[in-house]
C-alpha positions as CSV (number, residue, x, y, z in Angstrom):
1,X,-49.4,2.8,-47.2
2,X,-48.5,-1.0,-48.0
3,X,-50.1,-2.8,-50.4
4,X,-50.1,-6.7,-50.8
5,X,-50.1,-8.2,-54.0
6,X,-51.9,-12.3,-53.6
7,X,-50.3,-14.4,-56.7
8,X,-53.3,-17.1,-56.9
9,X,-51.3,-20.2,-57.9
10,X,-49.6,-23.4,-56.9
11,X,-45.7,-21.9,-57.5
12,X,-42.8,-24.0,-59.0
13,X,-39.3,-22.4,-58.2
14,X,-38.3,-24.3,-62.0
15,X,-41.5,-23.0,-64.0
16,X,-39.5,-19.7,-65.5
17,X,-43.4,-18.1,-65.9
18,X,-43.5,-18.4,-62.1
19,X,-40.4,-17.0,-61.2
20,X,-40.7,-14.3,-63.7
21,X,-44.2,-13.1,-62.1
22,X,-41.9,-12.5,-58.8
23,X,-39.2,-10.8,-60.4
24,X,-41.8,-8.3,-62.5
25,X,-43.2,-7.3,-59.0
26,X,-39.8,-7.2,-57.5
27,X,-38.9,-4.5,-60.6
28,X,-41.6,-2.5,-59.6
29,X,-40.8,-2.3,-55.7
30,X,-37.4,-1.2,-56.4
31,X,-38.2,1.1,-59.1
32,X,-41.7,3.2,-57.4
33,X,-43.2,1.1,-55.0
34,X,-41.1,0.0,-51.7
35,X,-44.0,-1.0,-49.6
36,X,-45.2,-3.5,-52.2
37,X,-45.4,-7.4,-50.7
38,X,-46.6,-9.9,-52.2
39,X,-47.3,-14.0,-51.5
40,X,-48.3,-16.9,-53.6
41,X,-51.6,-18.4,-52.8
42,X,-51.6,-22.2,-52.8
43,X,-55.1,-23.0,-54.3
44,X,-55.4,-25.9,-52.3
45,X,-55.8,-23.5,-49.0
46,X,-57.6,-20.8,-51.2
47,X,-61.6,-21.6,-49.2
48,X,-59.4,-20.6,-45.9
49,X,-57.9,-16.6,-46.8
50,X,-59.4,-14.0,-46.2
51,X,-59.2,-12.5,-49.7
52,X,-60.7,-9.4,-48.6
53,X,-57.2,-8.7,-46.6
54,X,-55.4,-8.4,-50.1
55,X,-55.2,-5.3,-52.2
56,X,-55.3,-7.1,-55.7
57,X,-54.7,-10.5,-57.3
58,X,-52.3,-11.8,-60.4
59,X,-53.8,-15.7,-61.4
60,X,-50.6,-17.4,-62.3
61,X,-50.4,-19.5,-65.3
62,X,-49.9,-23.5,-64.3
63,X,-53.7,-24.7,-64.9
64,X,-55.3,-27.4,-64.4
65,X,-54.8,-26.4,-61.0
66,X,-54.4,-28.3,-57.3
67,X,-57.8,-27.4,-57.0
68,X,-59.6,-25.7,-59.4
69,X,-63.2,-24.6,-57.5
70,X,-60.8,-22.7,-55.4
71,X,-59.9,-20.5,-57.7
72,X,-63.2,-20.6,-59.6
73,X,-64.3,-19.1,-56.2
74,X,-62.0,-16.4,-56.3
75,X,-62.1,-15.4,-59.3
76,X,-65.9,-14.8,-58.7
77,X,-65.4,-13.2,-55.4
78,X,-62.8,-10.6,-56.8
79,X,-65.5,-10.1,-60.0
80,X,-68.3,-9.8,-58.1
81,X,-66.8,-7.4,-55.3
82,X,-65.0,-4.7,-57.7
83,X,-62.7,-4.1,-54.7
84,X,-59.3,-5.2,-56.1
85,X,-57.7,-4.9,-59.6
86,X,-57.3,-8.7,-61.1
87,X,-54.5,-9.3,-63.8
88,X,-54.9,-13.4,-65.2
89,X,-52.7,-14.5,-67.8
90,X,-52.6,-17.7,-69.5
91,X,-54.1,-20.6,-67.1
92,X,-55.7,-17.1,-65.5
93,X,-57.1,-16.0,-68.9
94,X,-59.1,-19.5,-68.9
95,X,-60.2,-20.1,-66.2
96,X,-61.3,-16.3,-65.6
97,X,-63.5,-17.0,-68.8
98,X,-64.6,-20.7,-67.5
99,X,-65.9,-18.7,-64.1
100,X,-67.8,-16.2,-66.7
101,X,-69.5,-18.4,-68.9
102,X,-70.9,-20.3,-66.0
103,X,-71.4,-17.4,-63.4
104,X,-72.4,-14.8,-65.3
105,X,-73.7,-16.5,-68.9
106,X,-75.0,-19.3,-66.8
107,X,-74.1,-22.3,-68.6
108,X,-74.5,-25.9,-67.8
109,X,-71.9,-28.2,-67.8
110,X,-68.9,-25.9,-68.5
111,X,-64.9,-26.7,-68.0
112,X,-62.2,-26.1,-70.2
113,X,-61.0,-29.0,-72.6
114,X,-58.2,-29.8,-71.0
115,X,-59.9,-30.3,-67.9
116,X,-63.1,-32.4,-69.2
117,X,-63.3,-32.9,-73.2
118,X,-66.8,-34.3,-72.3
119,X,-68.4,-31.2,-71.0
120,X,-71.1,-29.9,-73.2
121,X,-69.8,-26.5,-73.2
122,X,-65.9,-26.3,-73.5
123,X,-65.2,-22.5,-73.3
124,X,-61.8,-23.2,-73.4
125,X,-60.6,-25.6,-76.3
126,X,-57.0,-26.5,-78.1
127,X,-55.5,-23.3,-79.9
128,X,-55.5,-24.3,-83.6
129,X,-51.9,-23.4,-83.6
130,X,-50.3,-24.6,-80.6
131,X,-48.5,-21.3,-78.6
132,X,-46.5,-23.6,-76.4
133,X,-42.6,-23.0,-76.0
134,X,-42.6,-19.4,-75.6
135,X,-44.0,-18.3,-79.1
136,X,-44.5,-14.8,-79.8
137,X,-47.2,-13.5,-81.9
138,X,-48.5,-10.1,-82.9
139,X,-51.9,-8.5,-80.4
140,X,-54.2,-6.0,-82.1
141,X,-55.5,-4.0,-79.5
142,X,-59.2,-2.5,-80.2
143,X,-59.8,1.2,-79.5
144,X,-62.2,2.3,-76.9
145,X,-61.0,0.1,-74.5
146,X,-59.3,0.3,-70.7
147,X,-56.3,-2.5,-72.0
148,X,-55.8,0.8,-75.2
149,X,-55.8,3.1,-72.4
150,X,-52.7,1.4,-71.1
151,X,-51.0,0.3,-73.3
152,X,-51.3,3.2,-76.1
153,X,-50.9,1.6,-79.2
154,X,-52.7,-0.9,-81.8
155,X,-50.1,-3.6,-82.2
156,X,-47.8,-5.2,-79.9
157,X,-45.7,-8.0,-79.5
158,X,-46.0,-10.7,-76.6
159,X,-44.8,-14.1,-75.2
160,X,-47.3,-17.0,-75.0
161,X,-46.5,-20.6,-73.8
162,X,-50.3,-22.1,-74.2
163,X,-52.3,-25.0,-76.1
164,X,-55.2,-23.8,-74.9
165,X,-57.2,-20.7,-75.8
166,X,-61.3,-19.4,-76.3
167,X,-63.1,-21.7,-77.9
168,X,-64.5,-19.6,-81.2
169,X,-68.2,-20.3,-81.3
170,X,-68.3,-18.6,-77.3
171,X,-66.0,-15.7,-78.2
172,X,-69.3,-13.3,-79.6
173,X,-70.5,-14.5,-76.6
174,X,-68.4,-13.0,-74.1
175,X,-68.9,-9.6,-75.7
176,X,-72.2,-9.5,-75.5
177,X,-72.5,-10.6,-72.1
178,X,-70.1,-7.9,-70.6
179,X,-66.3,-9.9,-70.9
180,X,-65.0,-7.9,-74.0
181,X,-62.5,-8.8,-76.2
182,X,-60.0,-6.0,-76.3
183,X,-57.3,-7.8,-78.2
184,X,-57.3,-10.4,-80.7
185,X,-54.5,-12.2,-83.3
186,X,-54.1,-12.0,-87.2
187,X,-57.3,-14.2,-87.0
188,X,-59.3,-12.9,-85.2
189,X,-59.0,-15.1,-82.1
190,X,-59.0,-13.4,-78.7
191,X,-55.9,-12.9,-76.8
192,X,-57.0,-10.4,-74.5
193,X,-60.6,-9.4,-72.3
194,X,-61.2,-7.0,-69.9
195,X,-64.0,-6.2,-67.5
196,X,-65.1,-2.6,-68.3
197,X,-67.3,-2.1,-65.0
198,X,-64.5,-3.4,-63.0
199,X,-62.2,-1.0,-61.7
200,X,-59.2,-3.2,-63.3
201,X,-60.3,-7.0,-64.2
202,X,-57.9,-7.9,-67.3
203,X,-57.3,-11.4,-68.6
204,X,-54.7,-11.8,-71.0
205,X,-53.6,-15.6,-72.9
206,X,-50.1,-13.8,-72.8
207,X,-47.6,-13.7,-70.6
208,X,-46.4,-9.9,-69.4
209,X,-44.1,-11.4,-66.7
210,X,-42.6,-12.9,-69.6
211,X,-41.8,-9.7,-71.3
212,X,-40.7,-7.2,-68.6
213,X,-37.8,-5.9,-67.6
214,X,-36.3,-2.8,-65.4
215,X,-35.4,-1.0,-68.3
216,X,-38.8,-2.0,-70.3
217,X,-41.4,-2.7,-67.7
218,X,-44.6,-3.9,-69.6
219,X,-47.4,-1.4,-69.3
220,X,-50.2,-3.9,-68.4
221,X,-48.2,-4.8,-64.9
222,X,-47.4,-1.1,-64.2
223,X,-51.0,-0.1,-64.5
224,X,-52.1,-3.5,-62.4
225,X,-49.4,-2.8,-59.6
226,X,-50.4,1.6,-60.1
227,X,-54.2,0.4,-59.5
228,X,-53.4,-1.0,-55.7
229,X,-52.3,2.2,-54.7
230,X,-55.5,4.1,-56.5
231,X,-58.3,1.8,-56.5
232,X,-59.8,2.1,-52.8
């Protein structure tokens, strides 16, 4: 049976982190999956699909996006639903925290601080150290979670290209309202969340696209791509 992959995103054939999200799916068709498709989503025209026709969803990175209650929308549709696996990485990590904290926590006045420094709750604020430029940096994965599962082992290695990540004082809070951090950096910041009563809703500040290949496909796009064909 086909599957259809929707990349949620307004693509740009000379942003390599868009390109690279093609090419990871395209590594995957060849190699397991032949009736995968996939198509990018303009965000613009995102209030007019039918998302309930697509098997799963990959937010792209490229925020602030063409329109951004578009995808807030999705993003709360695919939560809400637990129909489709949901992979976000860098702009998808967040704004799929952005949609949480004022969806779920029920915030007032929320954005992201690139979006609206005014806001009284900016969930998503400057990195303290800026990851931009393809910067790798070391993930402790915690045990006991669905992202451990997958990737089976405590520390890895991944590619960020990011100003932007969690703003500390709302990190405790997304545990404890259900988003839990399942990876953070030396510091103690979070660099990866996951939805455990989803049947697959990761968010991740790195980029996996980034740091796939045939011979070495990352583990967190396999088990995304694996969960179309499994989740019904």
């Amino acid at each position: 049976m086909s599957k259809k992959i929707g990349i949620i995103g307004d693509f740009k054939e000379n942003l390599l982190n868009h390109t690279a999200i093609n090419k990871a799916i395209e590594i995957n068709k060849q190699e397991q999956y032949p009736e995968l498709d996939y198509e990018w989503l303009p965000t613009q025209n995102l209030h007019q699909i039918d998302l309930s026709t697509y098997d799963g969803f990959w937010l792209a990175p490229g925020g602030p996006y063409v329109s951004d209650d578009n995808v807030l929308d999705a993003i709360k549709w695919i939560r809400e639903s637990k129909q489709v696996p949901f992979l976000g990485n860098c702009s998808g990590f967040q704004y799929g925290i952005f949609e949480f904290m004022k969806n779920v926590v029920g915030l007032i006045d929320v954005n992201t601080e690139e979006v609206d420094a005014n806001a009284a709750n900016k969930v998503v604020s400057k990195l303290s150290c800026s990851l931009r430029g393809n910067i790798h940096q070391s993930v402790f994965i915690k045990k006991k979670t669905k992202v451990y599962e997958i990737i089976q082992q405590a520390q890895i290695t991944e590619t960020y290209n990011c100003n932007y990540g969690v703003s500390p004082e709302y990190q405790e809070m997304l545990d404890e309202h259900g988003l839990v951090v399942a990876g953070v950096n030396e510091d103690g910041e979070a660099r990866i969340l996951e939805l455990p009563h989803h049947p697959f809703f990761i968010l991740s500040l790195f980029q996996p696209a980034m740091n796939t290949s045939k011979e070495h496909p990352h583990p967190l796009i396999t088990a995304f791509i694996k969960a179309l064909f499994t989740i019904s």
